[in-house]
N, C-alpha and C positions, 0 to 999 in steps of 0.2 A: 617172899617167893618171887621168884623172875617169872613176867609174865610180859607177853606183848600185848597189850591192850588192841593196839590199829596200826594197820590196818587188820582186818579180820580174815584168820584163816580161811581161802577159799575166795576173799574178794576180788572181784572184776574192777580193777581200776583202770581211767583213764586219761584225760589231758583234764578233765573237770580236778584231778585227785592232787595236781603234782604240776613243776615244768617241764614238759616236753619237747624233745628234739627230736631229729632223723637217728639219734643214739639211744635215747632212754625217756625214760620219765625220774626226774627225780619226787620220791615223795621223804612224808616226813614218818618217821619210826616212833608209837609212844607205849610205852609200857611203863612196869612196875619193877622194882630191885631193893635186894637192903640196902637202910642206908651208910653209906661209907662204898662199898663195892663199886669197882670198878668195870662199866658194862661198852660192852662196842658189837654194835650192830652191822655185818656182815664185813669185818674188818675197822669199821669207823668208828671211832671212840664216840662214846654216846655223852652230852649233858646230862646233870645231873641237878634235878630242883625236889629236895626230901626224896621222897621214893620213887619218884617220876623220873622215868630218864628219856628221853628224845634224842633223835638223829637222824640226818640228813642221807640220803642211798637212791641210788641209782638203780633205776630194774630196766635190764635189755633185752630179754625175750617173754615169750608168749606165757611159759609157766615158771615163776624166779621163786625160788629157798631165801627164805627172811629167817639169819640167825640171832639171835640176841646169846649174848656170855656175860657172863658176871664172875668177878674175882674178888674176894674178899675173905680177912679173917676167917669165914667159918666154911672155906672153902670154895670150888668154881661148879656154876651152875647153866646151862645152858637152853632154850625155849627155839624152840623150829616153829614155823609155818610156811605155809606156801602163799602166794598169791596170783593171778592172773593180771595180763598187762593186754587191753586193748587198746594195743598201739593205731587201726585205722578206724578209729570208732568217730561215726559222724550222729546227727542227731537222725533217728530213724523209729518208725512205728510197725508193730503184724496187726493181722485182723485176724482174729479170728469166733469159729461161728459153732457152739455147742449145739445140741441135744436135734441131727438135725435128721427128720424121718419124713416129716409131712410136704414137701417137695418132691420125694420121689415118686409117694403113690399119688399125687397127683397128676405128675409126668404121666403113671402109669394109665391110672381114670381116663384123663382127658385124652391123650397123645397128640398133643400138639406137635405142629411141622416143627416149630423152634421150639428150644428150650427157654426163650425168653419169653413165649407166652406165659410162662407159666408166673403168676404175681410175685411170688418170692424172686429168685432169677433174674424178673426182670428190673428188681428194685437194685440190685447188687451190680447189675450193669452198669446202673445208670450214677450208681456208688464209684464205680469202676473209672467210668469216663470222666467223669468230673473232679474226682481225685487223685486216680492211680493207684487208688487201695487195693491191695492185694487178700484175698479173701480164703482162709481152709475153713473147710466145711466136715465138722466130725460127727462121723453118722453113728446109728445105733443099726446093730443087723436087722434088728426086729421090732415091729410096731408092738407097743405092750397092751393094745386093746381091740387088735383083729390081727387074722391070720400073715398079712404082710409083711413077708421081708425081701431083703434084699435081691433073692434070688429071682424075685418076681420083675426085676425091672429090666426088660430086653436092651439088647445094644444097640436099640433103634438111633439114640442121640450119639453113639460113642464116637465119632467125630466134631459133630457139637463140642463137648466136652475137652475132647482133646486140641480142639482150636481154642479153645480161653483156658486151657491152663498155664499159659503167660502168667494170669491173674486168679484164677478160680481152680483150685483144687480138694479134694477128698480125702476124704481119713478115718481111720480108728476113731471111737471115742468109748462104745460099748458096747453088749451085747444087746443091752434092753437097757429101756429109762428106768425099770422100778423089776430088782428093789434098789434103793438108796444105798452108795455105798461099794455096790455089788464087788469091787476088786479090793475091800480098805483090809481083808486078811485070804485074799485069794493065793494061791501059789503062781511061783514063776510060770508055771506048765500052760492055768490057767489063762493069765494073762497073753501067752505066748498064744492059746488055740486061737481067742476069740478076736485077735491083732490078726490074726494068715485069715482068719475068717471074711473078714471085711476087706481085706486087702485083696484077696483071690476075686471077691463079688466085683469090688472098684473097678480093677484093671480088665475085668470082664465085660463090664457093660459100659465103662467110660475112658477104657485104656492105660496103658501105662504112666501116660504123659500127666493123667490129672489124678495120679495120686501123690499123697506127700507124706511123709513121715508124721505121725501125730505130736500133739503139743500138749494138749490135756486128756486129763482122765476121769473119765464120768467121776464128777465127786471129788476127787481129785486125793482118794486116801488108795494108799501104796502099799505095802510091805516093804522095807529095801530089798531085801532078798527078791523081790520081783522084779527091781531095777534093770537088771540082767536081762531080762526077757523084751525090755525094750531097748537097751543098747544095742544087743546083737542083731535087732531090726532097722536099724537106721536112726534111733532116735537119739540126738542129743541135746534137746535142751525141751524143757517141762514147765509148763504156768501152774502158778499155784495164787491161793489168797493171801496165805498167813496173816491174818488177822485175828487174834484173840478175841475167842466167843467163850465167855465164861471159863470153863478151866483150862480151854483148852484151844489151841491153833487149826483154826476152817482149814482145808483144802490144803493139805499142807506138805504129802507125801510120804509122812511117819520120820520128816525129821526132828530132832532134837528141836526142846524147846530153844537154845540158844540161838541157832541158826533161822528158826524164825521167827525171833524177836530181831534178827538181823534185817532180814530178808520183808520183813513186816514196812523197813524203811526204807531198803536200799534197791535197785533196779533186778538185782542180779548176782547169785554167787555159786562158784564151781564145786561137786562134790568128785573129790579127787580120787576116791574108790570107784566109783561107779565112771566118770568121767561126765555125767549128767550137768547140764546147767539149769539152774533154780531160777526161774524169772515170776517178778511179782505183777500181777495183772494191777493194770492201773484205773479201769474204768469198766463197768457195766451195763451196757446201754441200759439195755430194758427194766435195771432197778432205778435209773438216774434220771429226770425230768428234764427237759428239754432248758430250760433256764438253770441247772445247776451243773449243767456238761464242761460250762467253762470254767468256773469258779472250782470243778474240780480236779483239771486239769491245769491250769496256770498256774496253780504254787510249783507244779512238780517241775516247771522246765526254769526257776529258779532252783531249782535246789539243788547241787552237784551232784548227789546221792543218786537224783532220780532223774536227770534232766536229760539226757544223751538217750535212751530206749521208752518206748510208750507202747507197753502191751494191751492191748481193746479187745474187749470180747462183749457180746452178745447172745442172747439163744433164740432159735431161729421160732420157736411157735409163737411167738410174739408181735411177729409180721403178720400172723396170720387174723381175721376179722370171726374165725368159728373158733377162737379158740376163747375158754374161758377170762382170760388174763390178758385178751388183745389189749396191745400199744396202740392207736391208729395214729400217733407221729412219731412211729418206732425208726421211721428214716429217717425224718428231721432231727431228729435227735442222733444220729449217726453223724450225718451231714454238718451238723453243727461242729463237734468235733473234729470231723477229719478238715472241716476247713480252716479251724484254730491252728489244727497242727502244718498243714499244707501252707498257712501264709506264715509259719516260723519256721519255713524251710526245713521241715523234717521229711524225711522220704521213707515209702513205702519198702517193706524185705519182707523174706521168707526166714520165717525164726529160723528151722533147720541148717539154713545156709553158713555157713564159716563160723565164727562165733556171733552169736543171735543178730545173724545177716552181713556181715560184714567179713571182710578176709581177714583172718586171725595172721601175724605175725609169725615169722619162723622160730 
């Protein structure tokens, strides 16, 4: 059967994949064909080693059609995919910052003149200054063990707020931490209410300026059909784990297992229905000890696959000293990393921005 093996429908290739010019990127074509048939990939006649056939092609814009044909004896058979080409893709990292509730009410408690009084804040600041990390922060509307939500927190700071969203901005993440899960068979509708929810509170009390399109989702399980409900809000591109936990794929947004056992290795890959991009978080502060931050990051900017994007996430109760499960070198442990990544000239983006920060190609 004619199949293209690689690159894989969907993948984000870049100057790591192929040679690259102000023309194209050439990469290499490998699949599968009977043998004897005759196969050419997007006009170029393919080699041929047993059933392997390989070939050399050129991709010039942002979304390229990879055809493979085969001619043989028992007739002509043909395999499409698509791929993406990030043509301006430099080495670049997001931050960003789950389950985050316990900062606001204590904004609210205390009311400090700044918002840097407040210990969270001001640790992210000083994350800020020192590295240029760009920080989204996805909240929950509601505290899931007192009356607190969002609605409570006045627009006392909302120019605050709106002067550090250079660097610091707001988000979706969910309605409430628990139960587990809460969107993994929600409807589009669903998904849709409790996104304008958080979104309407945001720009309420912190402005338009500091909010940003989400990037994760409590939990991070999906429906596709609910995909819809975040495109048509801005969102395009979504961190996930995919990591195989016994039968099945963590955080993974109810795609197919093929795509992530891809995506379990690869930086990043587009889903052409949805127009969503799939990015694999590379690093966990708060499960990851402060001496294993590097050793977990340094394979990745060897390896072509993963080397060019570095998504970092954390969760914010973690900073905190009341909370059961405190880190108390939960920044050092930040800091460690982004200085790994900041002396390998990687620079800080906003995932949402162009293709996962960068200006996508025509």
């Amino acid at each position: 059967m004619l199949h293209i093996c690689h690159p894989f429908h969907g993948a984000i290739l870049n100057h790591q994949y192929g040679r690259q010019t102000p023309q194209g990127l050439t990469i290499e074509v490998k699949g599968t064909a009977p043998l004897g048939a005759a196969v050419t990939v997007n006009g170029v006649p393919a080699r041929r080693d047993g059933e392997t056939f390989l070939a050399k092609i050129t991709i010039d814009r942002f979304e390229n059609t990879i055809t493979a044909i085969a001619q043989g004896v028992q007739g002509a058979a043909e395999h499409q995919i698509k791929v993406i080409w990030d043509k301006n893709s430099v080495k670049r990292f997001r931050f960003s910052i789950d389950d985050n509730m316990f900062f606001l009410q204590d904004l609210v408690k205390n009311k400090p003149k700044s918002i840097f009084d407040n210990l969270y804040l001001k640790q992210l600041k000083k994350l800020h200054d020192d590295f240029g990390a760009k920080f989204t922060l996805n909240l929950f509307f509601k505290s899931h063990d007192s009356d607190f939500d969002l609605t409570c927190v006045p627009d006392t700071w909302k120019s605050q707020f709106s002067d550090q969203s250079d660097w610091m901005r707001l988000t979706w993440h969910a309605y409430c931490e628990f139960p587990d899960r809460p969107y993994q068979y929600a409807s589009a509708e669903k998904v849709g209410k409790d996104f304008d929810l958080i979104h309407g509170e945001v720009t309420r009390f912190a402005g338009a300026d500091a909010w940003v399109p989400p990037t994760i989702v409590h939990w991070g399980e999906l429906l596709p059909s609910a995909y819809k409900a975040l495109v048509s809000r801005g969102v395009r591109a979504i961190s996930g784990y995919f990591t195989k936990q016994e039968l099945r794929y963590a955080v993974s947004y109810g795609l197919d297992e093929a795509r992530c056992a891809y995506l379990e290795n690869h930086d990043a890959m587009m889903d052409f229905d949805s127009g969503l991009v799939f990015s694999r978080i590379d690093i966990i502060f708060n499960n990851t000890p402060k001496v294993n931050v590097i050793p977990k990051l340094a394979p990745l900017l060897d390896d072509p696959r993963n080397a060019e994007y570095m998504d970092l996430l954390t969760h914010e109760q973690y900073f905190w000293p009341f909370y059961r499960n405190y880190v108390p070198d939960h920044s050092e442990r930040i800091a460690t990393g982004l200085r790994f990544l900041v002396e390998n000239d990687y620079v800080p983006v906003w995932q949402h921005e162009g293709l996962l920060g960068v200006q996508p190609c025509p």
